[in-house]
TORKEKE-701316 format. One record per residue (C-alpha): x, z, y. Coordinates in Angstrom, 3 decimals, always signed. Each point is the difference from the previous one (the first is absolute). Example, Ala and Ser with C-alpha at 12.3 -4.5 7.8 and 13.67 -1.06 7.14 Angstrom:
! TORKEKE-701316
<vexza u="+12.300" w="+7.800" v="-4.500"/>
<vexza u="+1.370" w="-0.660" v="+3.440"/>
This chain:
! TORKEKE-701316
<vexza u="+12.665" w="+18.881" v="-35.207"/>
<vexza u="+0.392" w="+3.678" v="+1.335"/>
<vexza u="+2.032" w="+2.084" v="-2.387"/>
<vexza u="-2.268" w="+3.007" v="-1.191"/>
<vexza u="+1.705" w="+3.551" v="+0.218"/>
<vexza u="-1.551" w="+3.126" v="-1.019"/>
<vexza u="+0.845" w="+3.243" v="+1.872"/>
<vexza u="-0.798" w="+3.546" v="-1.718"/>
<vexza u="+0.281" w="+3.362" v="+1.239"/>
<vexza u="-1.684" w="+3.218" v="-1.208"/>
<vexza u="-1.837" w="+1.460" v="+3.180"/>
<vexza u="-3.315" w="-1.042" v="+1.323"/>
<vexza u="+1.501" w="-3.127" v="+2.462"/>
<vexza u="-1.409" w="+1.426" v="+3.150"/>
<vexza u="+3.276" w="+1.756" v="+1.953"/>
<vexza u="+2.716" w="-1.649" v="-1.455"/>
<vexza u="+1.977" w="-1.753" v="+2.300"/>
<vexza u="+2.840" w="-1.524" v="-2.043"/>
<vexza u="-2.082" w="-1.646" v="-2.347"/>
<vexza u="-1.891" w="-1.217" v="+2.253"/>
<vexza u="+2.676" w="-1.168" v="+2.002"/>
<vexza u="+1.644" w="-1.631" v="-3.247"/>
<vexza u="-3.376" w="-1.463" v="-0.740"/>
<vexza u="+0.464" w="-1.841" v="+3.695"/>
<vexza u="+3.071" w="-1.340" v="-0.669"/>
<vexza u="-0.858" w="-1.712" v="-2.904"/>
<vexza u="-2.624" w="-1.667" v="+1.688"/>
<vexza u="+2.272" w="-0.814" v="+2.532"/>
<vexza u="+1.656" w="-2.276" v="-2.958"/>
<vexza u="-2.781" w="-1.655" v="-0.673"/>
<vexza u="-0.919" w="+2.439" v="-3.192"/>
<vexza u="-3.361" w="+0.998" v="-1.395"/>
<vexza u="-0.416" w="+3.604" v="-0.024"/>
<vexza u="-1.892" w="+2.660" v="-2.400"/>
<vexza u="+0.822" w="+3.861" v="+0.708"/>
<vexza u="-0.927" w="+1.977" v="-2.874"/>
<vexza u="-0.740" w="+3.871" v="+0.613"/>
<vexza u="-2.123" w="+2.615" v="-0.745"/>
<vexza u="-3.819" w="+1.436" v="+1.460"/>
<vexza u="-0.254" w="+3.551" v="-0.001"/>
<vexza u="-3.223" w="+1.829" v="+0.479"/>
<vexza u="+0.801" w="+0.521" v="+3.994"/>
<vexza u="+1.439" w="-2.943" v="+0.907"/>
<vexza u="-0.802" w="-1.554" v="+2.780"/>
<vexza u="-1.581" w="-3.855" v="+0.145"/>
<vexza u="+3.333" w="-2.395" v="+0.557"/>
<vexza u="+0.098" w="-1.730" v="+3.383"/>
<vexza u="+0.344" w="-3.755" v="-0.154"/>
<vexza u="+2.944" w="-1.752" v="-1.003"/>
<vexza u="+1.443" w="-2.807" v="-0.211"/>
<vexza u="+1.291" w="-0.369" v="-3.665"/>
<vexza u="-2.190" w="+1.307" v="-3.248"/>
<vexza u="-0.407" w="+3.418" v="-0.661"/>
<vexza u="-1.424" w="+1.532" v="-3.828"/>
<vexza u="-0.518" w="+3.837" v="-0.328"/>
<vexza u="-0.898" w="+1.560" v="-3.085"/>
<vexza u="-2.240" w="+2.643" v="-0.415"/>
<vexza u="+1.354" w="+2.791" v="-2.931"/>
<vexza u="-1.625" w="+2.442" v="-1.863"/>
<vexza u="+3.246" w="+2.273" v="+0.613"/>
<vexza u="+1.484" w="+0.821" v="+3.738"/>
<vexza u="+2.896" w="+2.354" v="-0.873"/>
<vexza u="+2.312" w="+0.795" v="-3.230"/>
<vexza u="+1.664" w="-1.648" v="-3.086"/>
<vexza u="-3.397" w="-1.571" v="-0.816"/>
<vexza u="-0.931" w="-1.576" v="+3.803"/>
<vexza u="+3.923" w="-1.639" v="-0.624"/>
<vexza u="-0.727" w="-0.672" v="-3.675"/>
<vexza u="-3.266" w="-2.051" v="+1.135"/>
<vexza u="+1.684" w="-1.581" v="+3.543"/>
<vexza u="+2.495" w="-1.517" v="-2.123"/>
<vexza u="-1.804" w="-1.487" v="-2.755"/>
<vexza u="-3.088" w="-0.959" v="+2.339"/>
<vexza u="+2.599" w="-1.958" v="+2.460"/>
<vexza u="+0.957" w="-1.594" v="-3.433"/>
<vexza u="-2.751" w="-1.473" v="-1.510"/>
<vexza u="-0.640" w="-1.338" v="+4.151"/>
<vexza u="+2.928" w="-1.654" v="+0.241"/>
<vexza u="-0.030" w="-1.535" v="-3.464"/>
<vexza u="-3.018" w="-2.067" v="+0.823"/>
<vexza u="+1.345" w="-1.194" v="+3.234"/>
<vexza u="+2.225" w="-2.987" v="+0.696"/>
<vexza u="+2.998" w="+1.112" v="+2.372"/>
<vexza u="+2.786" w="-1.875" v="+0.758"/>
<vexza u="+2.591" w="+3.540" v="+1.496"/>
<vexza u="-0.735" w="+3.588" v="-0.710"/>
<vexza u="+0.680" w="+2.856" v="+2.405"/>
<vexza u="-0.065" w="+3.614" v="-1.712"/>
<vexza u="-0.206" w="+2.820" v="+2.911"/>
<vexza u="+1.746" w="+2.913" v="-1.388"/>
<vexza u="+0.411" w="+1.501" v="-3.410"/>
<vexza u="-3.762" w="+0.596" v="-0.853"/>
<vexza u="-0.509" w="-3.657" v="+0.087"/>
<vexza u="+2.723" w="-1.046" v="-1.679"/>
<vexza u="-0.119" w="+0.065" v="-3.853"/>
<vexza u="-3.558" w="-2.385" v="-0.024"/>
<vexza u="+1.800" w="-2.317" v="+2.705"/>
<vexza u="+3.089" w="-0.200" v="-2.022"/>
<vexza u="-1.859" w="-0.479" v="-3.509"/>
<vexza u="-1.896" w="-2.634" v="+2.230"/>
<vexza u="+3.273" w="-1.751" v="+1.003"/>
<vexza u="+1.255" w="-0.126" v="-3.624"/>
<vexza u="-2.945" w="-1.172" v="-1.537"/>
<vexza u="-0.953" w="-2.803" v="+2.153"/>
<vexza u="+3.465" w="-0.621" v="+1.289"/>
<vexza u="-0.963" w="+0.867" v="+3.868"/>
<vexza u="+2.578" w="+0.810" v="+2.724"/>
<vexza u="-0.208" w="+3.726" v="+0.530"/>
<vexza u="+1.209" w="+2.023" v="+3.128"/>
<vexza u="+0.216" w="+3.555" v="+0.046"/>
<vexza u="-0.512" w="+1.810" v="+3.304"/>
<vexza u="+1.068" w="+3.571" v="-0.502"/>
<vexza u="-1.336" w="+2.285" v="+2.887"/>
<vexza u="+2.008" w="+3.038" v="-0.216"/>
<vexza u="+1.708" w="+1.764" v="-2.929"/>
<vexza u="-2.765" w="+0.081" v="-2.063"/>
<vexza u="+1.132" w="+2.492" v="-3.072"/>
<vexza u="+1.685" w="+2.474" v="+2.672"/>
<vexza u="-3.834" w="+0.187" v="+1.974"/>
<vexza u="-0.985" w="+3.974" v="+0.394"/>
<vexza u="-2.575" w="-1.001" v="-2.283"/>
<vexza u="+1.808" w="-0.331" v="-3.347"/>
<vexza u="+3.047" w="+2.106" v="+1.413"/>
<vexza u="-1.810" w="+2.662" v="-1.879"/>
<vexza u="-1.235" w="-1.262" v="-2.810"/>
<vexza u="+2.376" w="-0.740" v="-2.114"/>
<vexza u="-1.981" w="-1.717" v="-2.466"/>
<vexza u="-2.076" w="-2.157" v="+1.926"/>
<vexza u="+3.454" w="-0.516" v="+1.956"/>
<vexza u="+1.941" w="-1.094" v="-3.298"/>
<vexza u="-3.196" w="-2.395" v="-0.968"/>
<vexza u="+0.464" w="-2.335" v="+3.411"/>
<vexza u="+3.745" w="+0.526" v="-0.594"/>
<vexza u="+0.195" w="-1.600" v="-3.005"/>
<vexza u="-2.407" w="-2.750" v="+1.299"/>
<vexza u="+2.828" w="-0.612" v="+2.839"/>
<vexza u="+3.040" w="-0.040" v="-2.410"/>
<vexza u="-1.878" w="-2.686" v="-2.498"/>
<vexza u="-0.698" w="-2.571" v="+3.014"/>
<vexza u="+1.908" w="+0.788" v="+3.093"/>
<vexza u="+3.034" w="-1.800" v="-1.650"/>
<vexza u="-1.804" w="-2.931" v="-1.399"/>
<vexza u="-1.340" w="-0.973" v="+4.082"/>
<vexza u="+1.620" w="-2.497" v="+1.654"/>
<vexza u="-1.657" w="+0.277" v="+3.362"/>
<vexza u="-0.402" w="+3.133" v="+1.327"/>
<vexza u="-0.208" w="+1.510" v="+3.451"/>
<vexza u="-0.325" w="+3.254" v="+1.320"/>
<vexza u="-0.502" w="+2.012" v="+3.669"/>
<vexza u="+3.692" w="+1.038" v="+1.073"/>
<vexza u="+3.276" w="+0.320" v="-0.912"/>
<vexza u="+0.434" w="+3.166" v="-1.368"/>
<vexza u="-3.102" w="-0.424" v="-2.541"/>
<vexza u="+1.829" w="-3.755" v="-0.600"/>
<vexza u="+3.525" w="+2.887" v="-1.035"/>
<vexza u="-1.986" w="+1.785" v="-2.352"/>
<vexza u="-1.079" w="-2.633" v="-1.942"/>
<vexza u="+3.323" w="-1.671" v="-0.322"/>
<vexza u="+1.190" w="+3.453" v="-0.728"/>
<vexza u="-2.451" w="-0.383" v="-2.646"/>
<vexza u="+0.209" w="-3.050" v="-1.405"/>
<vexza u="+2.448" w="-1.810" v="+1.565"/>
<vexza u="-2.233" w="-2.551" v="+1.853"/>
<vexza u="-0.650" w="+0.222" v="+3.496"/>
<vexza u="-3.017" w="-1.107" v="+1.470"/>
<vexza u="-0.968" w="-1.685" v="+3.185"/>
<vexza u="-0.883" w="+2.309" v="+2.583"/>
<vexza u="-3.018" w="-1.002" v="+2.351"/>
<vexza u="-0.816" w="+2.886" v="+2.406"/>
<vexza u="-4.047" w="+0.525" v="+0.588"/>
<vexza u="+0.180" w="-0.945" v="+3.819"/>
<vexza u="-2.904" w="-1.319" v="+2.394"/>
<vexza u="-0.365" w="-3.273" v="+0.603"/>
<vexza u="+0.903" w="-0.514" v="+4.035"/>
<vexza u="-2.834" w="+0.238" v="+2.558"/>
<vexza u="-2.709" w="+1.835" v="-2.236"/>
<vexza u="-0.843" w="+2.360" v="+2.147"/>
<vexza u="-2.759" w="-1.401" v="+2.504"/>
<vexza u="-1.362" w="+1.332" v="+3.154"/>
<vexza u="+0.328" w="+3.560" v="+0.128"/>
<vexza u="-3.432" w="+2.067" v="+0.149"/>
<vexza u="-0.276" w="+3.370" v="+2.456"/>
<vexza u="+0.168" w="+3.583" v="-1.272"/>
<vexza u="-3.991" w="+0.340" v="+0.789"/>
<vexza u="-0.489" w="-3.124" v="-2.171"/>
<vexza u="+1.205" w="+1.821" v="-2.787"/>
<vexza u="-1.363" w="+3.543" v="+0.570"/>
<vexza u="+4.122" w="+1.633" v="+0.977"/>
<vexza u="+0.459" w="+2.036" v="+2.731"/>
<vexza u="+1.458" w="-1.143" v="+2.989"/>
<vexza u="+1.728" w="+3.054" v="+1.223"/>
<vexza u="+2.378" w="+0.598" v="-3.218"/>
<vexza u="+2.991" w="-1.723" v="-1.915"/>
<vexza u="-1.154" w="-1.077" v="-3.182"/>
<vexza u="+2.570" w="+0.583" v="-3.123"/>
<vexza u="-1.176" w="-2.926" v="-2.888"/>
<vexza u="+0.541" w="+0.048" v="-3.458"/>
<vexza u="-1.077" w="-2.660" v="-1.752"/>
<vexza u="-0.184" w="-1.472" v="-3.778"/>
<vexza u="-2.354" w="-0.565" v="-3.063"/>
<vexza u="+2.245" w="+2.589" v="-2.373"/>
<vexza u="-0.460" w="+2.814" v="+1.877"/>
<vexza u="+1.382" w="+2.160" v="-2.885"/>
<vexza u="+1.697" w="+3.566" v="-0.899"/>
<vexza u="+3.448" w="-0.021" v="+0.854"/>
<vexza u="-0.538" w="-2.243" v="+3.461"/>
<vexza u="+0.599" w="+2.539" v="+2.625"/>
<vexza u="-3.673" w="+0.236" v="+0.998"/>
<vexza u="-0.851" w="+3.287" v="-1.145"/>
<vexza u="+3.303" w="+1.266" v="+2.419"/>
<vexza u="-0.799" w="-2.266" v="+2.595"/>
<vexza u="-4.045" w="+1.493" v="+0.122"/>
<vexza u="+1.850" w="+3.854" v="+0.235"/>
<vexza u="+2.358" w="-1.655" v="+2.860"/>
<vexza u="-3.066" w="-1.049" v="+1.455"/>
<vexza u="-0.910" w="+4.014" v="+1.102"/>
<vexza u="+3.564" w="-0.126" v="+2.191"/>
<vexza u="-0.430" w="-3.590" v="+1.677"/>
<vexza u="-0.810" w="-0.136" v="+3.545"/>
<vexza u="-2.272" w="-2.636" v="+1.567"/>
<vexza u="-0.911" w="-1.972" v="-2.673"/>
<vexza u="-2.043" w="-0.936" v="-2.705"/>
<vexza u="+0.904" w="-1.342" v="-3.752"/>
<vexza u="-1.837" w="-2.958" v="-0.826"/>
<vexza u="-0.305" w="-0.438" v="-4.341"/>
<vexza u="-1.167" w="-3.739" v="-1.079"/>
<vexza u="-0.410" w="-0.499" v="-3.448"/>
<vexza u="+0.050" w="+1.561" v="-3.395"/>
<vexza u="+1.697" w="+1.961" v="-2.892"/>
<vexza u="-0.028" w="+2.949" v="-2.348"/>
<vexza u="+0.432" w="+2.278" v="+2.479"/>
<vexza u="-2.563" w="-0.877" v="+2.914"/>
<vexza u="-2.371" w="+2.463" v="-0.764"/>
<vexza u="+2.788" w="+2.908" v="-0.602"/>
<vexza u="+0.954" w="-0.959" v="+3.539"/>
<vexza u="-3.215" w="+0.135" v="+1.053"/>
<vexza u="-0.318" w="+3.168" v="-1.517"/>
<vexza u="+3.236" w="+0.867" v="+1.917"/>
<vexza u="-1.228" w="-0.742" v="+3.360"/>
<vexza u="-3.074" w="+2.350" v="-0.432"/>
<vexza u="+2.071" w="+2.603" v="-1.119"/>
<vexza u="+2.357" w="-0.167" v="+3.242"/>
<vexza u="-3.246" w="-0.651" v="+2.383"/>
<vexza u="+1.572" w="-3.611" v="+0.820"/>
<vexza u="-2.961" w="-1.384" v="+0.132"/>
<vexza u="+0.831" w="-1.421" v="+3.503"/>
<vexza u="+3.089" w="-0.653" v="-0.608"/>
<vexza u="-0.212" w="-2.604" v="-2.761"/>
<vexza u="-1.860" w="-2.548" v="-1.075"/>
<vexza u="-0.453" w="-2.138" v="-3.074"/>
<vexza u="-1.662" w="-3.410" v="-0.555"/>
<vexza u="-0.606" w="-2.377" v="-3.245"/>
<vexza u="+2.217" w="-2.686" v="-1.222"/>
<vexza u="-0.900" w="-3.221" v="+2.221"/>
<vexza u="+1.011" w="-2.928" v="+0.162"/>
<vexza u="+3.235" w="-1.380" v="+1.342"/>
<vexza u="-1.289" w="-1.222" v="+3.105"/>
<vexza u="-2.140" w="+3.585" v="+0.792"/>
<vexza u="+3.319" w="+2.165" v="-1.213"/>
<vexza u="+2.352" w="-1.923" v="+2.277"/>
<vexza u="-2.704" w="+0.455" v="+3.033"/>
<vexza u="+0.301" w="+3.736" v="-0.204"/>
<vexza u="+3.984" w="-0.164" v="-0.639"/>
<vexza u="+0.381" w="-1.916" v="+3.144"/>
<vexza u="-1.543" w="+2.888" v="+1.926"/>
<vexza u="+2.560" w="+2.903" v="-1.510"/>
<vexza u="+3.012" w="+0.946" v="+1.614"/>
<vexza u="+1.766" w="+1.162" v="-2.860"/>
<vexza u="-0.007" w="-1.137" v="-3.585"/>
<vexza u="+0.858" w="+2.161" v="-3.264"/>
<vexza u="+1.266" w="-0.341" v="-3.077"/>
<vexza u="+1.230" w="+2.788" v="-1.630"/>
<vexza u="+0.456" w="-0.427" v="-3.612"/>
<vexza u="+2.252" w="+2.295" v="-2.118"/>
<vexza u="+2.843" w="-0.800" v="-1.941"/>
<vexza u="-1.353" w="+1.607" v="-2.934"/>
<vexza u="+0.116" w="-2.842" v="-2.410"/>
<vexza u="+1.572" w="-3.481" v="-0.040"/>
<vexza u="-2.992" w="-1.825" v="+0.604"/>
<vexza u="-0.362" w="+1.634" v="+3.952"/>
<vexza u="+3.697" w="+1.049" v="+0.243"/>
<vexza u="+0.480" w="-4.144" v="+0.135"/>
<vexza u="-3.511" w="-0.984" v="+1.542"/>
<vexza u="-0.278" w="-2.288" v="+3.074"/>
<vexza u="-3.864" w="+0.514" v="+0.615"/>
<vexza u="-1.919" w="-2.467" v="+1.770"/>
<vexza u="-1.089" w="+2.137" v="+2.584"/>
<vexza u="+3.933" w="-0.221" v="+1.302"/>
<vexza u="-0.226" w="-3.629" v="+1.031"/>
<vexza u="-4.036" w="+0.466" v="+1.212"/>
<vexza u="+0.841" w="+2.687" v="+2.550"/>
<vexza u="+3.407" w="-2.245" v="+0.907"/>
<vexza u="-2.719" w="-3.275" v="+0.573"/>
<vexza u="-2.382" w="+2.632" v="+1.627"/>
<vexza u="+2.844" w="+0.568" v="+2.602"/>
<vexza u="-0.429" w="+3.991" v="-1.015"/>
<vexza u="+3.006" w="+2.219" v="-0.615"/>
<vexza u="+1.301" w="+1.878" v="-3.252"/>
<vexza u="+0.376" w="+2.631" v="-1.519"/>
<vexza u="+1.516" w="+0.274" v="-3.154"/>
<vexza u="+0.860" w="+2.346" v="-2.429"/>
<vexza u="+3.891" w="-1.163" v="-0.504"/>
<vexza u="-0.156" w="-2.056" v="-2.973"/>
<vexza u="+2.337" w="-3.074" v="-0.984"/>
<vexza u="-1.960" w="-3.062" v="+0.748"/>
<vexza u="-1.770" w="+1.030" v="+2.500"/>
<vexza u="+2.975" w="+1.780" v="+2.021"/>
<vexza u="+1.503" w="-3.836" v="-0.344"/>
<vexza u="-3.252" w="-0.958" v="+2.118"/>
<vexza u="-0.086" w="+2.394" v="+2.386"/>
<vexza u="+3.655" w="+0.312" v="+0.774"/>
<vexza u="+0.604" w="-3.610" v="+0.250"/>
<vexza u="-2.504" w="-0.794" v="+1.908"/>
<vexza u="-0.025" w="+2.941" v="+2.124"/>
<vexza u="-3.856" w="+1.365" v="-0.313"/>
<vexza u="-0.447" w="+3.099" v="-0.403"/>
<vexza u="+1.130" w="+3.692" v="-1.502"/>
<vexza u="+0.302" w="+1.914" v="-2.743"/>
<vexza u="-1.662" w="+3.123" v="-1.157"/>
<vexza u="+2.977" w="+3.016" v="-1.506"/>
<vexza u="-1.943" w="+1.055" v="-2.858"/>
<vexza u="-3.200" w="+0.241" v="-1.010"/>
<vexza u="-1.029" w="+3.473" v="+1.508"/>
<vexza u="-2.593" w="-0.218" v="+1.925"/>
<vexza u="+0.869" w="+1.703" v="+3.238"/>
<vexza u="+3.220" w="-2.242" v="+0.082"/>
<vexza u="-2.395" w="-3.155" v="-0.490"/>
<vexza u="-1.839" w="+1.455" v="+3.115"/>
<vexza u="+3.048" w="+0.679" v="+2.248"/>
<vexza u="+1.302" w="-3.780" v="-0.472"/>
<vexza u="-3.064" w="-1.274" v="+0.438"/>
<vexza u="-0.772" w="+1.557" v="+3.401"/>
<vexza u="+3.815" w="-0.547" v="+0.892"/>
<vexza u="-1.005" w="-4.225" v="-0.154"/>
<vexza u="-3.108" w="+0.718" v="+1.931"/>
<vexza u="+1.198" w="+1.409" v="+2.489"/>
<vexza u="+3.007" w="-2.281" v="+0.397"/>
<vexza u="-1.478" w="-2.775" v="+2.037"/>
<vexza u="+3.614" w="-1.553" v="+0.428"/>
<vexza u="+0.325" w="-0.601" v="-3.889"/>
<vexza u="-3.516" w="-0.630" v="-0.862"/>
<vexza u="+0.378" w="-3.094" v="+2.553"/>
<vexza u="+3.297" w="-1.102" v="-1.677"/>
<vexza u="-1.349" w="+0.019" v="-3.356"/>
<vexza u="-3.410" w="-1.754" v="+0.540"/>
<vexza u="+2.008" w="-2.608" v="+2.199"/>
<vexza u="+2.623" w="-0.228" v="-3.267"/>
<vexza u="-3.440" w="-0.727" v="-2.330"/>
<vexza u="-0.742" w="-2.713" v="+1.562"/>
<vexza u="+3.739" w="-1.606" v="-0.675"/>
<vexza u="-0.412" w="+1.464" v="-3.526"/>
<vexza u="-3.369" w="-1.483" v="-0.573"/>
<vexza u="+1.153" w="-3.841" v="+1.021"/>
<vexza u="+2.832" w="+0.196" v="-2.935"/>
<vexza u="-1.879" w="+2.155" v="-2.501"/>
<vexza u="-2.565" w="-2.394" v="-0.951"/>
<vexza u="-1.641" w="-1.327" v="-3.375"/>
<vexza u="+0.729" w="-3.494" v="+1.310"/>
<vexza u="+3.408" w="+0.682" v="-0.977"/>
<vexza u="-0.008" w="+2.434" v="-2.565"/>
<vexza u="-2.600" w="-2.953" v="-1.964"/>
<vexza u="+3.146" w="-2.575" v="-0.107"/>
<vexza u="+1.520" w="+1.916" v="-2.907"/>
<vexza u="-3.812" w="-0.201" v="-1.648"/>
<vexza u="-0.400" w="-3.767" v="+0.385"/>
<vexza u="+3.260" w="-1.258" v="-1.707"/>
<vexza u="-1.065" w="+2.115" v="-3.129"/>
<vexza u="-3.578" w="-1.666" v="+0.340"/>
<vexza u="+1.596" w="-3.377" v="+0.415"/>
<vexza u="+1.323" w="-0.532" v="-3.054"/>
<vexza u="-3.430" w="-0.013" v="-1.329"/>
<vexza u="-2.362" w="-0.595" v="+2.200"/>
């Protein structure tokens, strides 16, 4: 009899790769699997899968009340359906999943994401902060399994609470990236570099709105934006302003299979996030390990986690500061280095065969074990 496990998260399913990767893994053992999320007005249609997949549709999309009816919607769900292992993505998820757990006596693993009351979000709300805080203090303790996305989020938390959770990095698995696709395919020039920065949280406080103003002092290349956040349209504003227009150029969230086509095309990736809050001072984004697996090199704005990365495995740079003509003078110094570019896209593909999910899932299937 295959052991039933439901999986919930609070986006709309469609880009996010370590859930979906999870969702794999448990099939791998055998497990039935329901992923819970959310359908918001622009969603796109899910591709096929595999496993189950349940969004709800909500009168609310933002704000105390869209959380208020997530929660208790994701409730009443599960309370009707038989499940034999919960697994709670992040703290939004977690107070019906753990009422769920107590009252029918299910399993219940808790998959914390990043830092969750430290995001940029609630930094400045004190309020709203102090509401999910309190949420965190009531349960986090009570957990048994819990596992998080690197070590220094795993410190905080035993700083915290004194338990320290099982860190399972959001890596690839090996050999996703098929047959590359030509430049023309895709609509990119031929005749210039193209800088990549990737990611569905596209967000104030990221680095994009320096890297767009850097963009005015680059030579020889264009910057290629996939995917979304609160501040696409300012930066599209941005690039107007400048008279970029030719210079950069943005396209939707995709899929993971489209997204990883146009990475594999780049010659430089970016990630520049700030160290403005806890949440991105301690961040290991997945677009890291992507442009590692793409065989593209960094560069990074010099933050703990991923400095661990891209020093150890010897793949890239990293920006001084966030102004933007310093942004533009490293990254024409790695274009026009041909010598290191080689080194580090030769070093990727070393990186790539020991930073896979097939390892980093391991640590995920002697939780699931126990009770599955």
């Amino acid at each position: 009899m295959r052991k039933k496990v439901i999986v919930s998260v609070i986006n709309d399913l469609v880009t996010d790769q370590r859930v979906n990767k999870v969702c794999h893994t448990l099939l791998s053992m055998n497990c039935e699997v329901l992923l819970v999320g959310r359908k918001m007005r622009n969603s796109p249609e899910l591709d096929n899968r595999e496993y189950s997949m349940h969004r709800m549709k909500l009168v609310f999309e933002k704000g105390p009340l869209f959380y208020a009816e997530f929660n208790l919607r994701l409730f009443l769900f599960m309370i009707f359906k038989k499940a034999d292992m919960l697994i709670s993505n992040d703290l939004d998820t977690l107070l019906p999943n753990y009422l769920i757990h107590k009252f029918k006596n299910v399993p219940l693993v808790y998959d914390s994401h990043e830092y969750f009351t430290e995001v940029p979000e609630l930094v400045y709300r004190k309020r709203t902060q102090a509401i999910w805080k309190f949420i965190e203090r009531k349960l986090f303790p009570k957990l048994i399994n819990i596992v998080t996305v690197n070590d220094s989020i795993a410190d905080l938390f035993e700083n915290d609470y004194g338990i320290r959770p099982k860190v399972v990095r959001n890596i690839p698995r090996s050999n996703q990236l098929e047959k590359k696709v030509s430049r023309n395919f895709l609509d990119l020039p031929d005749d210039k570099h193209i800088l990549i920065l990737q990611g569905s949280g596209i967000n104030v406080q990221r680095g994009a709105e320096e890297l767009i103003e850097a963009m005015q002092f680059v030579n020889d290349a264009v910057l290629l934006i996939v995917g979304n956040g609160d501040v696409i349209n300012i930066l599209k504003d941005l690039v107007k302003k400048l008279g970029l227009a030719k210079k950069v150029i943005f396209k939707p969230r995709m899929s993971y299979h489209e997204l990883m086509q146009y990475t594999a095309l780049a010659d430089l990736g970016l990630t520049l996030d700030k160290s403005t809050n806890l949440n991105y001072k301690f961040s290991l984004p997945n677009k890291l390990f992507d442009y590692i697996h793409a065989g593209v090199p960094v560069l990074s704005s010099s933050l703990p986690e991923i400095k661990k990365i891209i020093t150890r495995y010897d793949v890239g740079d990293f920006i001084p500061d966030h102004n933007p003509k310093n942004i533009a003078q490293k990254i024409n110094q790695m274009l026009n280095n041909q010598v290191l570019m080689k080194k580090w896209k030769k070093n990727c593909k070393f990186a790539a065969a020991e930073l896979t999910w097939e390892n980093e899932e391991r640590i995920l299937k002697e939780i699931y074990c126990k009770y599955v």
